[in-house]
C-alpha positions in Angstrom: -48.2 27.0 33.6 -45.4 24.6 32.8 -43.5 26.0 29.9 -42.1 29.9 29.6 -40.1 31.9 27.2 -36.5 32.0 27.5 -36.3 36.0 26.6 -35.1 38.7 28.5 -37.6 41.3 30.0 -35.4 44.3 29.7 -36.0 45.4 26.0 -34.2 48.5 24.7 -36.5 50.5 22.2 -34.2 51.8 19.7 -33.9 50.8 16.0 -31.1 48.6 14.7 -29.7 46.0 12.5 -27.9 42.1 12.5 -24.3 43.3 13.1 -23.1 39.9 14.5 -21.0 39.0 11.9 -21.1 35.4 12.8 -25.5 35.1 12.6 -25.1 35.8 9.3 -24.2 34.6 5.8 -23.2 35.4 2.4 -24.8 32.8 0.8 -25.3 33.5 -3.1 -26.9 30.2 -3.9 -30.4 29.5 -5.5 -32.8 29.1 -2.6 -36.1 27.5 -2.7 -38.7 28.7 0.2 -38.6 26.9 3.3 -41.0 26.4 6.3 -40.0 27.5 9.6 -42.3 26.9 12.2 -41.9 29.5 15.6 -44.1 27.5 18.3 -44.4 30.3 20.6 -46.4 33.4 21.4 -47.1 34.0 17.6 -46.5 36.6 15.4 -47.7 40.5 14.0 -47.8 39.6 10.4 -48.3 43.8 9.6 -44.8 44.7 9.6 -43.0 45.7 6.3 -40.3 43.1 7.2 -42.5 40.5 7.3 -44.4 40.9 3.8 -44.8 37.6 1.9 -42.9 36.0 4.6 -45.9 34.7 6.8 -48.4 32.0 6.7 -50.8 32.7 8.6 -53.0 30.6 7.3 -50.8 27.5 8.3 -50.9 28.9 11.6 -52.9 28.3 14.7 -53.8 30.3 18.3 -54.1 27.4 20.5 -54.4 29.2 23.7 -57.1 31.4 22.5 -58.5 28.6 20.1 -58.3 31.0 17.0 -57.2 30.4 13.5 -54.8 33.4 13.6 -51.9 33.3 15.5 -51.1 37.2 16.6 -48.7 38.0 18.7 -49.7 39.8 22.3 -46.4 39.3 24.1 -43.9 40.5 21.8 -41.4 37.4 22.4 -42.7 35.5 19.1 -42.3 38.4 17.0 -38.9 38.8 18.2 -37.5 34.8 17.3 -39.4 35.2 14.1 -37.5 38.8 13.2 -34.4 36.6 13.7 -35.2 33.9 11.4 -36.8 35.5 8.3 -37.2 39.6 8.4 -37.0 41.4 4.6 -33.4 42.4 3.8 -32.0 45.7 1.7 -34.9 47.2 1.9 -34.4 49.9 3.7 -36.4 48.9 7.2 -34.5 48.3 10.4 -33.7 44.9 10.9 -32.4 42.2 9.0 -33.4 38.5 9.4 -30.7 35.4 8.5 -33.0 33.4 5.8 -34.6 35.8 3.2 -36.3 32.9 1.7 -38.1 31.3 5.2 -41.6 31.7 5.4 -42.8 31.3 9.1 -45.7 29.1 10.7 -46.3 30.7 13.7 -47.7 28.6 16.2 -49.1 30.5 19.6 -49.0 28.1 22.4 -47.5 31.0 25.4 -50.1 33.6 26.3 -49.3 37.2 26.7 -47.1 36.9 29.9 -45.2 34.3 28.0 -46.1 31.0 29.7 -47.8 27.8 28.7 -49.3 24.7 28.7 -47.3 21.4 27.6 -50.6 20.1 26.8 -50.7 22.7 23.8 -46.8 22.7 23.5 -48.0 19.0 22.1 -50.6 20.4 19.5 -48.5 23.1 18.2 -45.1 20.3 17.2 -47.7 18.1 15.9 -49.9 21.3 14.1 -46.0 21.7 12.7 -45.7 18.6 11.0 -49.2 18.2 9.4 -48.9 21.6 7.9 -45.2 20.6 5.9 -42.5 22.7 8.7 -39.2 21.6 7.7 -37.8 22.7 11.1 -39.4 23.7 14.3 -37.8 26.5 16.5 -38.7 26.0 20.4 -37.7 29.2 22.5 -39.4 28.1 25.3 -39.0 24.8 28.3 -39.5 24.4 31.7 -37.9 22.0 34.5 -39.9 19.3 33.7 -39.8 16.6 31.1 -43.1 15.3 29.5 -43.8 11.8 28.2 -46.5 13.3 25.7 -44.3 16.2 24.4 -41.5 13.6 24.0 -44.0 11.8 21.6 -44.5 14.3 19.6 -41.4 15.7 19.6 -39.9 12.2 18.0 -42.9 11.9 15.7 -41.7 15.4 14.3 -37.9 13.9 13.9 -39.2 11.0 12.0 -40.9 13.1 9.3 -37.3 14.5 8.4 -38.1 17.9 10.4 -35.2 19.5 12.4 -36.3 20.9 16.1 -33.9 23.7 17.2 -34.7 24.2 21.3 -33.2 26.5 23.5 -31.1 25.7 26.2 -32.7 27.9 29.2 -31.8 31.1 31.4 -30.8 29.9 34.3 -27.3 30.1 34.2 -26.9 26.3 35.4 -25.1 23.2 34.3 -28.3 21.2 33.2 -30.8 22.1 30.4 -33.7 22.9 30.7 -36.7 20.6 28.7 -36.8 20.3 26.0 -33.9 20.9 25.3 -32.5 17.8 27.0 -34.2 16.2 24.6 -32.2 13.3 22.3 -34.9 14.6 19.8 -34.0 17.7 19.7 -30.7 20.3 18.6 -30.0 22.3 22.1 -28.8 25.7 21.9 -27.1 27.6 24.4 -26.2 31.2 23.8 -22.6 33.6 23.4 -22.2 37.1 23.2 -20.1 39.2 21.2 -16.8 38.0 22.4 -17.4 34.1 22.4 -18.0 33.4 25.6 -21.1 31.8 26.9 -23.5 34.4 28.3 -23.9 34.4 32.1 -27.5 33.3 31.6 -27.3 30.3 29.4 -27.9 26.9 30.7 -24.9 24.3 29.6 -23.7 20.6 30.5 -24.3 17.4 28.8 -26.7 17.3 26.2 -26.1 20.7 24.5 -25.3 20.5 21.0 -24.6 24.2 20.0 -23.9 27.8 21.2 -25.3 30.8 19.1 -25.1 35.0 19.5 -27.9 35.6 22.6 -27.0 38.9 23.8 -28.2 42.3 22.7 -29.8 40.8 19.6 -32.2 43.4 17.7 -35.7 42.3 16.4 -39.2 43.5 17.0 -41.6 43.7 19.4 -45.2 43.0 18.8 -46.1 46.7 18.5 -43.5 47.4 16.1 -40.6 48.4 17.4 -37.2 47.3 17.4 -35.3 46.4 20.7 -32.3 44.8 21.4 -32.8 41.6 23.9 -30.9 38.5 25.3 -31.7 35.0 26.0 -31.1 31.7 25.1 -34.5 32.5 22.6 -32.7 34.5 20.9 -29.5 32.0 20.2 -32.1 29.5 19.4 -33.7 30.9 15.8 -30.6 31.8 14.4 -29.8 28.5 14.6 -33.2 27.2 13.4 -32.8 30.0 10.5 -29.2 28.6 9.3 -30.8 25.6 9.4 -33.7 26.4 6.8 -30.9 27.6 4.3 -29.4 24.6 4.0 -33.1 22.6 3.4 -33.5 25.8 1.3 -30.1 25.3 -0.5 -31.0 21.5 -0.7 -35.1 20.4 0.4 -34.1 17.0 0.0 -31.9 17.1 2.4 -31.9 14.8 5.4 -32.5 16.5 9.1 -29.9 14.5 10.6 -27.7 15.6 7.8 -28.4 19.1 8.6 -27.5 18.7 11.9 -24.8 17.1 11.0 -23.6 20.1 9.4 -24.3 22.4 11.6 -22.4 20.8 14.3 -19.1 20.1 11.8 -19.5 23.7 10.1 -19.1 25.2 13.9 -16.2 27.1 15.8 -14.7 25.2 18.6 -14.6 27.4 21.2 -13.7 26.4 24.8 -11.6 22.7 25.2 -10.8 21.4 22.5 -13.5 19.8 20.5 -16.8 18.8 22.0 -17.3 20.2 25.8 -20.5 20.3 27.6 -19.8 24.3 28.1 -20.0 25.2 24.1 -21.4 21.6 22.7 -19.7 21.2 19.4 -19.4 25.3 19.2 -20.4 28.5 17.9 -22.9 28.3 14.9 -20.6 29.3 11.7 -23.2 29.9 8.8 -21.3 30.6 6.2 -19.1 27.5 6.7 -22.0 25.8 7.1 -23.9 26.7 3.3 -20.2 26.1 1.7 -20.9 21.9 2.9 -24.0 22.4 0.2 -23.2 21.3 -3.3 
């Protein structure tokens, strides 16, 4: 096992809602369906919250070798709540991007590790099935020449990789977020400060709310968790609004954005503690004509 999850264990099972006033936005613009693929430990499609928003059949189970990605861990189901669950509807949570439709892409098994071997087929699964960003809540310590391959073939079909900077609390990140191919999130909590947890130093591009974050579990219920995997989607989800506002749009232009749109927090502009700051989404649709 060479890759994990970067989610915390200690889930709280009570319902609740986005009230991060920062993961969210207020976009009223035309929005055209956009294709977020969640390479991780895939997804229960069955939930209210997540009707007409999953393609399972775009999916894949490559540790069980299955054409169905379901979820048996819980951590996929979580990121994917993030990025794309229903909204005003009257069910528990709300996701950031009403118009993402999710991949999901099971490459960690249901203690949440993983091979890089399948880490490879799942980013390249990604592309050939039209993802116009890849979310990566997972890594390990070590970097791997094969899923750097793939990982730049996936940047040079336009799609944006989002990859989460790691739980260890140290100043290095962990693979692959350390990536040049990739946009490396580290996670904040409520008062913009970077959580305890979260990996930083060079190479980080962006922070993003990771603590006490509410989605569901693979069973169905809501709990609140931390992790950089949590910071991660909602970065990946702002992201799909703006291919969503604009599908034409470049990924290095996204990224682009995203990085401008932020809030500096920490030294003045870019600092290897907060990258070029806290994801702003609202500023961030507003750079879409």
């Amino acid at each position: 096992m060479v890759i994990a999850q970067y989610g915390s264990k200690k889930w709280f099972e009570r319902s609740g809602y986005r009230t991060n006033r920062d993961a969210k936005t207020n976009c009223k613009k035309k929005q055209a369906t956009t294709l977020v693929a969640v390479i991780d430990s895939g997804i229960n499609p069955s939930y209210a919250d997540f009707a007409g928003k999953v393609r399972m059949d775009l999916g894949y189970d490559f540790v069980n070798h299955s054409k169905t990605a379901w979820d048996d861990n819980g951590h996929g189901s979580h990121v994917d709540g993030i990025i794309a669950a229903g909204s005003n509807n009257t069910y528990g949570m709300t996701g950031i991007n009403s118009k993402a439709s999710i991949i999901p892409i099971k490459v960690l098994n249901e203690n949440g590790g993983g091979y890089t071997s399948d880490l490879v087929k799942g980013i390249n699964h990604a592309v050939k099935k039209g993802a116009k960003v890849i979310n990566l809540s997972l890594g390990g310590d070590t970097s791997s020449k094969a899923v750097e391959s793939a990982l730049a073939y996936a940047k040079s079909k336009n799609i944006l990789i989002v990859a989460a900077s790691g739980n260890a609390g140290k100043k290095a990140l962990d693979y692959p977020a350390r990536s040049k191919y990739v946009l490396s999130v580290g996670a904040t909590g409520r008062t913009d400060k970077r959580a305890s947890f979260s990996n930083y130093g060079t190479g980080l591009d962006l922070v993003a709310p990771g603590v006490s974050i509410p989605s569901y579990l693979a069973d169905g219920e809501i709990a609140f968790a931390s992790g950089t995997s949590m910071a991660a989607p909602h970065v990946a989800a702002v992201a799909s609004i703006l291919y969503s506002l604009k599908p034409k749009i470049k990924a290095t232009d996204v990224e682009n954005i995203l990085k401008k749109s932020a809030k500096d927090l920490g030294a003045k502009g870019y600092d290897t503690v907060y990258g070029f700051g806290r994801l702003n989404a609202d500023r961030a649709t507003s750079y879409i004509n």
